[in-house]
GUFI-717933 format. One line per 10 residues: number of its first residue (from 1); their letters; for each residue x, y, z of N, C-alpha, C. Coordinates in steps of 0.05 Angstrom, whole numbers, m for minus. Layout:
! residues N
NUM = A = X/Y/Z/X/Y/Z/X/Y/Z; ...
END
This chain:
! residues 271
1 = XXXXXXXXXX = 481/m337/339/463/m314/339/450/m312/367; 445/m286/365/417/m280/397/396/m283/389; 372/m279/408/354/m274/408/340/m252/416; 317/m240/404/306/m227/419/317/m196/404; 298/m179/408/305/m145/404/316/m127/421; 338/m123/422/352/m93/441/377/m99/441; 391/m95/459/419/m97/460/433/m126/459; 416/m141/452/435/m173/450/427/m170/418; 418/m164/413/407/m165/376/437/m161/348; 440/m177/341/463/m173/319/461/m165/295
11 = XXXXXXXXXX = 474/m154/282/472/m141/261/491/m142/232; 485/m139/218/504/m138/193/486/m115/166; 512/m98/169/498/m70/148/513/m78/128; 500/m84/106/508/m84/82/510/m58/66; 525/m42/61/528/m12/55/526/4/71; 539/25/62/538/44/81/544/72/73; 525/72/55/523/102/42/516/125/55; 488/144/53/488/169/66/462/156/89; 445/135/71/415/121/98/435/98/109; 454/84/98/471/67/123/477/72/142
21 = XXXXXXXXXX = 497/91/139/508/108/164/485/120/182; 470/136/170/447/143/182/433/122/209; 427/94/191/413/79/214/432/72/232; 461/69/219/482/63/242/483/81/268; 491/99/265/484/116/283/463/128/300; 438/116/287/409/115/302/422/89/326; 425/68/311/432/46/326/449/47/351; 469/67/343/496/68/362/489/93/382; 469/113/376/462/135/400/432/110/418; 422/95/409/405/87/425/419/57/437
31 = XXXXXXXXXX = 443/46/431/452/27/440/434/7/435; 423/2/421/409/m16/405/415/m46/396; 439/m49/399/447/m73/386/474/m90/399; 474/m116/392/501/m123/402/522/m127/381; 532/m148/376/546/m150/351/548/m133/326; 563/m118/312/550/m104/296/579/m107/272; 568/m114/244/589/m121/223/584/m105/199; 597/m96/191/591/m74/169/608/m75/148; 598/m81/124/608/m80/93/612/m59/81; 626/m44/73/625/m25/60/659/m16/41
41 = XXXXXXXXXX = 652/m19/17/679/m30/2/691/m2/11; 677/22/1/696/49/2/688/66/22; 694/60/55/687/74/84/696/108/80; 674/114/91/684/146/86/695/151/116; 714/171/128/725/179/151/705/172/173; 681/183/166/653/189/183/648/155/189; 646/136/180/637/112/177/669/98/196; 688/96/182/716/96/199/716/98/223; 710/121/237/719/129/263/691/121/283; 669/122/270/639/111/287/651/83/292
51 = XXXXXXXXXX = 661/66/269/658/38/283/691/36/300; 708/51/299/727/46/315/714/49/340; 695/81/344/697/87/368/673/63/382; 658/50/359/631/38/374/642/8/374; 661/m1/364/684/m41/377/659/m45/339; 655/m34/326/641/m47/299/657/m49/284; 658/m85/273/673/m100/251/664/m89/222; 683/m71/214/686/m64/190/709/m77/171; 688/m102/141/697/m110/127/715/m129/136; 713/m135/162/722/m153/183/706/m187/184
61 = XXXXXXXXXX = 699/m196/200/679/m215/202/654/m218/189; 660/m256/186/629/m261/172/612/m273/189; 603/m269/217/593/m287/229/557/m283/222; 546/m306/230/512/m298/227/504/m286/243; 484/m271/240/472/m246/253/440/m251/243; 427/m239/276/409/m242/271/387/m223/254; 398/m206/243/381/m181/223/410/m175/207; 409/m172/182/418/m169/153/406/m144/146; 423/m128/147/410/m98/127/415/m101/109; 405/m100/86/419/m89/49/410/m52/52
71 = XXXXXXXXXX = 431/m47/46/432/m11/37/444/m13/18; 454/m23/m4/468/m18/m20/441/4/m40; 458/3/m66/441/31/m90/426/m2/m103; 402/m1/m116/382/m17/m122/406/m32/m145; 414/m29/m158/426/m35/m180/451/m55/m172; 464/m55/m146/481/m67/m134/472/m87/m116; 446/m104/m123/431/m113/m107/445/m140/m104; 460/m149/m134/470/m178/m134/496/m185/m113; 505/m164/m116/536/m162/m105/527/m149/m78; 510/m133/m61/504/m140/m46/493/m158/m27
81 = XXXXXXXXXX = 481/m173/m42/463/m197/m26/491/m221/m30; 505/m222/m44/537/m243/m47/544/m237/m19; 552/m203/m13/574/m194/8/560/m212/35; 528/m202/35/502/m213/57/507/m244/67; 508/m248/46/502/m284/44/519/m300/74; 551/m293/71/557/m305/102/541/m293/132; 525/m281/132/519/m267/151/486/m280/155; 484/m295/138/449/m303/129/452/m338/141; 440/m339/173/427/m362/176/401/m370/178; 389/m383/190/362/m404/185/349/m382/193
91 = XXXXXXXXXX = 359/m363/218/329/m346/236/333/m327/230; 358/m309/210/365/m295/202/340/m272/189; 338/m259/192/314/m234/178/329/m219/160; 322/m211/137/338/m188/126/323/m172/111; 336/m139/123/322/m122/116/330/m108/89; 317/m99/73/323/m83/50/306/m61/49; 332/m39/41/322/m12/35/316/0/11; 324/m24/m2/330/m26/m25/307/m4/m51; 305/13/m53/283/27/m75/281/12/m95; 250/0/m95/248/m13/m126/244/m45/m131
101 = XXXXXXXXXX = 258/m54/m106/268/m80/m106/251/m98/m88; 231/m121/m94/219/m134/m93/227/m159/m68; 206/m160/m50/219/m188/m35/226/m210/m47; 207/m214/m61/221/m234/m92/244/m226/m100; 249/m206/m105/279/m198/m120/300/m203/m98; 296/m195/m70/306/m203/m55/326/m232/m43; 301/m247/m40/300/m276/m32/313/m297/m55; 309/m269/m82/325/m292/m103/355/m290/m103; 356/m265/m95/393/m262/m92/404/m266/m56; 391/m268/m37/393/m281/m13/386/m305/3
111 = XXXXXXXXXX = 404/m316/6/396/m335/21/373/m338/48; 356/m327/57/339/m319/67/309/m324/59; 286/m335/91/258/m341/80/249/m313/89; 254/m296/114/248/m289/121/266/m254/120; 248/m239/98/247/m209/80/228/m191/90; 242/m174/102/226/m139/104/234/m122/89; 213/m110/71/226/m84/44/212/m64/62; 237/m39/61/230/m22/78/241/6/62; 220/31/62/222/55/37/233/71/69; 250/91/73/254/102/92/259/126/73
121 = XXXXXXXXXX = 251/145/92/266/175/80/279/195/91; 299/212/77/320/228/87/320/234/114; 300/250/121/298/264/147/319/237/172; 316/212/164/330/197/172/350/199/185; 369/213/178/392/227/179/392/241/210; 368/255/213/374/269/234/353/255/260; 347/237/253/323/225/270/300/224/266; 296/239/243/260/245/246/257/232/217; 259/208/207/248/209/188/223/189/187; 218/176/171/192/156/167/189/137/155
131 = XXXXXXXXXX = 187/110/155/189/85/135/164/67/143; 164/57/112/137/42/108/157/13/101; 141/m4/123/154/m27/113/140/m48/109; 142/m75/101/120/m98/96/138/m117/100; 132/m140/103/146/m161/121/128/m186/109; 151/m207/91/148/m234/83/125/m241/96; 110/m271/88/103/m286/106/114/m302/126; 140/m306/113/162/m318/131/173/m313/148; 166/m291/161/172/m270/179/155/m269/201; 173/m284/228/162/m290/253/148/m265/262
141 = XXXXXXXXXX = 141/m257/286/128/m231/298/159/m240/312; 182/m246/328/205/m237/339/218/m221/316; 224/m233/286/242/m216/271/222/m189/265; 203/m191/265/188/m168/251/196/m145/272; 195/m158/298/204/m135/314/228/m128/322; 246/m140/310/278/m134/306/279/m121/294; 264/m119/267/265/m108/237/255/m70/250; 233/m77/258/212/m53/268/238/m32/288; 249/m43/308/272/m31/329/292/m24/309; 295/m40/296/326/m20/279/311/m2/252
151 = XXXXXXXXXX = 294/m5/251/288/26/232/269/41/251; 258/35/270/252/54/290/275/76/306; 299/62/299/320/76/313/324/108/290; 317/105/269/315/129/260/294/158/255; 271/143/266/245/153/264/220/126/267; 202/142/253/174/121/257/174/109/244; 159/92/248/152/66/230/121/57/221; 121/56/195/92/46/192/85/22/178; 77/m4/186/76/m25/169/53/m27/149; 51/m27/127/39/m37/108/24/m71/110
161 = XXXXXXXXXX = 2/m80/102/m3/m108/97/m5/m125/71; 6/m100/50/6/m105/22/32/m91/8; 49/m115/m5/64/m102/m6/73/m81/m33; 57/m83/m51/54/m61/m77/47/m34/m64; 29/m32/m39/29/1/m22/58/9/m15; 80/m7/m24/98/5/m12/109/25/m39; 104/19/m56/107/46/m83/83/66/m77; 61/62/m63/50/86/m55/67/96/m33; 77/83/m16/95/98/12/114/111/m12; 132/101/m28/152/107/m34/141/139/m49
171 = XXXXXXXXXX = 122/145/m63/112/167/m73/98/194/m57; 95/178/m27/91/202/m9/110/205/10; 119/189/18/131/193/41/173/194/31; 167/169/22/196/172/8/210/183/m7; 191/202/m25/199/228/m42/190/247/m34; 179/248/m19/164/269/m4/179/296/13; 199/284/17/212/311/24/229/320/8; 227/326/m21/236/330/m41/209/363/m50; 188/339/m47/173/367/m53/167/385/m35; 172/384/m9/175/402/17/198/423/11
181 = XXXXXXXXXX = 224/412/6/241/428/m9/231/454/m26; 213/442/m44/210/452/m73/191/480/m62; 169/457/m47/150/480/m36/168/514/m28; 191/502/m7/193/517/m2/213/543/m19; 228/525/m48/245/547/m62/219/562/m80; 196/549/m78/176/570/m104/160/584/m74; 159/586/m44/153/603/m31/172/621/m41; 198/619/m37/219/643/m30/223/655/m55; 219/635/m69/215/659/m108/189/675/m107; 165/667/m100/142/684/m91/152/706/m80
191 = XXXXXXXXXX = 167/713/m53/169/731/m35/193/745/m49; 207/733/m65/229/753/m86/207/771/m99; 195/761/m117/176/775/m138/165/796/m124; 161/779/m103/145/809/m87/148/828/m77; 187/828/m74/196/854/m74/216/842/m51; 209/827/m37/235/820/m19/261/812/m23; 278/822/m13/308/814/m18/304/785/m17; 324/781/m37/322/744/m53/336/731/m14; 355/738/m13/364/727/19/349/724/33; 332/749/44/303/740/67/288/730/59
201 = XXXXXXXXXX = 276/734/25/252/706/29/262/684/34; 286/683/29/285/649/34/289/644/61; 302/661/73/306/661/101/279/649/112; 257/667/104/234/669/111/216/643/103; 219/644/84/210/616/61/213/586/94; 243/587/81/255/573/110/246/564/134; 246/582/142/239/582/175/207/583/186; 189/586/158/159/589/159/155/554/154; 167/535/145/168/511/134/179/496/158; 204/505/166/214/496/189/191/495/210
211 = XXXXXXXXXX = 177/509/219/169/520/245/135/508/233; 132/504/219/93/501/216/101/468/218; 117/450/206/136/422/205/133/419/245; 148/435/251/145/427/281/121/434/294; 104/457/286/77/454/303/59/434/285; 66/425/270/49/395/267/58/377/283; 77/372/279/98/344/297/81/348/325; 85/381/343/74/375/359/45/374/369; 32/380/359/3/377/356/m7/359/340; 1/337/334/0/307/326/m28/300/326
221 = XXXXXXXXXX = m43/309/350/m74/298/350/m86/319/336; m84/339/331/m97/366/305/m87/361/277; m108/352/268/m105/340/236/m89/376/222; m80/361/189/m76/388/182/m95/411/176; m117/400/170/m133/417/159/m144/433/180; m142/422/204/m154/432/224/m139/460/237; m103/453/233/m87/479/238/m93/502/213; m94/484/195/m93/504/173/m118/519/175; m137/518/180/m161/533/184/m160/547/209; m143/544/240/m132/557/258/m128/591/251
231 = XXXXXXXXXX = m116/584/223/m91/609/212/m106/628/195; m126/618/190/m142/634/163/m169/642/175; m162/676/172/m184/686/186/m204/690/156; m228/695/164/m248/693/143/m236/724/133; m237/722/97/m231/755/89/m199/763/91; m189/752/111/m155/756/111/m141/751/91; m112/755/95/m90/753/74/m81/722/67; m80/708/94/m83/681/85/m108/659/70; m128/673/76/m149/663/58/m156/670/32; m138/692/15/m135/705/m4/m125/693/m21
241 = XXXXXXXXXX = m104/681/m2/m78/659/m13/m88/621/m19; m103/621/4/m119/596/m2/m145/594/m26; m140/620/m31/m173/619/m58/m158/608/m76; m125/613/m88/m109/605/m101/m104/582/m102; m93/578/m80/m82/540/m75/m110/521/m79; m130/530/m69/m153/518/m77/m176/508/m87; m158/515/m107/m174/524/m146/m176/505/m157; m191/501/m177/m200/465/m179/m172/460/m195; m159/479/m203/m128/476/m212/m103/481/m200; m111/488/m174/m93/491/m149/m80/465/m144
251 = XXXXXXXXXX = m73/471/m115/m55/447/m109/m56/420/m104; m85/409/m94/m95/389/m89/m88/378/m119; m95/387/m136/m102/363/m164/m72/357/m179; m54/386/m169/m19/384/m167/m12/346/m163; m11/360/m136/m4/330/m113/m10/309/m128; m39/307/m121/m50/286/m143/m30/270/m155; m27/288/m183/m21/276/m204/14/269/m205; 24/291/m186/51/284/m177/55/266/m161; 34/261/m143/39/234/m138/40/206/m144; 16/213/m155/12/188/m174/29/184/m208
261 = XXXXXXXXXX = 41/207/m208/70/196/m230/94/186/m213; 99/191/m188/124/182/m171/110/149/m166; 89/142/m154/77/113/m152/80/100/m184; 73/112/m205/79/96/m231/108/90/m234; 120/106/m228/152/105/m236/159/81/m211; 151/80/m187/158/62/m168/155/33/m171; 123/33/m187/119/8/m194/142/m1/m227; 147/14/m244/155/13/m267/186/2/m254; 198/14/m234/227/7/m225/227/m25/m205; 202/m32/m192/195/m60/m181/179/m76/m203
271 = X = 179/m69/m222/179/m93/m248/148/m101/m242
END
């Protein structure tokens, strides 16, 4: 094995579903890594031709590596952590993406002291997404920051110091763009009702979600509340709309409770 985080850093992806490939390719546009071995029983074309074109051992070599990804689906955790196991030495770190699945649950089906459970979400895919991660005690500050560089390769990163907050990450952040979606198909049913062709609201729906998403991103130091009050003139059409959303049965108490049923179900699936 190497040492150290960046391009001497080795790797082994255990799966390689739709967030495998995903970090692979974070990995392989930032040149991130050296060695790189990848499991994946049924390679899709896309997965195929990345590691031809990037020299990556697919279903090839077992050598040890110094960071272990598990991506497999939560339920395939045993037979993932088996495939893992040649790839797992003494300084070895291994990461799991695993939804649900406990560093305990972990460490019992891996050979490994040293476990990062990490919740990442979709946006992943295209670079921008977000993961909450928490990191063993057994877990040096070198692996933590191996761990930290390869899911930074897909977006940000936020560490946790407890690791049951990670079913709170998993309920905001990790389902979370599920209800950004949603938001935006009951905007574009709004702007149907209202008389607009079903095509442009959503067009509209769309591109009002898209575009408010990036003037947050870029105005990072302006909280939301602070844009959102930017937009709403006192007496206007958007403050008409906010008397609504902000009804002691509006949206705040929504969220709430939608969130806090996605955190129950998170803890209920981590036992």
């Amino acid at each position: 094995m190497t040492d150290g985080v960046g391009p001497g850093g080795s790797v082994a992806l255990i799966g390689a579903g739709n967030m495998g490939i995903a970090l692979l390719e974070g990995w392989a546009s930032q040149n991130l890594i050296g060695p790189v071995s990848v499991i994946e029983p049924q390679p899709s074309q896309r997965l195929q031709s990345l590691c031809a074109e990037r020299g990556y051992a697919l279903n090839g070599d077992a050598a040890r590596r110094d960071a272990v990804v598990l991506a497999v689906k939560p339920q395939a955790l045993e037979s993932g952590a088996a495939a893992a196991a040649p790839f797992i030495g003494p300084a070895t770190v291994v990461v799991s993406i695993l939804a649900g699945k406990r560093i305990a649950d972990i460490a019992a089906h891996a050979p490994a002291q040293a476990v990062v459970r990490a919740m990442p979400n979709t946006p992943a895919a295209i670079g921008r997404g977000i993961t909450g991660a928490f990191a063993s005690s057994a877990t040096s500050a070198a692996q933590r920051g191996l761990a930290d560089a390869l899911l930074r390769a897909v977006g940000a990163v936020e560490w946790v110091d407890d690791e049951s907050l990670i079913d709170a990450v998993t309920a905001v952040s990790g389902s979370g763009p599920a209800y950004v979606f949603y938001f935006a198909e009951c905007l574009a049913a709004a702007g149907a009702e209202a008389g607009l062709p079903a095509a442009l609201a959503s067009r509209l729906a769309r591109a009002t979600v898209e575009g408010a998403g990036e003037l947050m991103r870029r105005q990072s130091q302006t909280s939301p509340g602070e844009l959102r009050r930017r937009v709403t003139s006192p007496g206007g059409t958007t403050a008409a709309a906010l008397e609504v959303l902000q009804a002691p049965d509006g949206l705040a108490p929504l969220m709430l409770r939608a969130v806090a049923a996605a955190k129950r179900r998170a803890e209920e699936l981590s036992g």
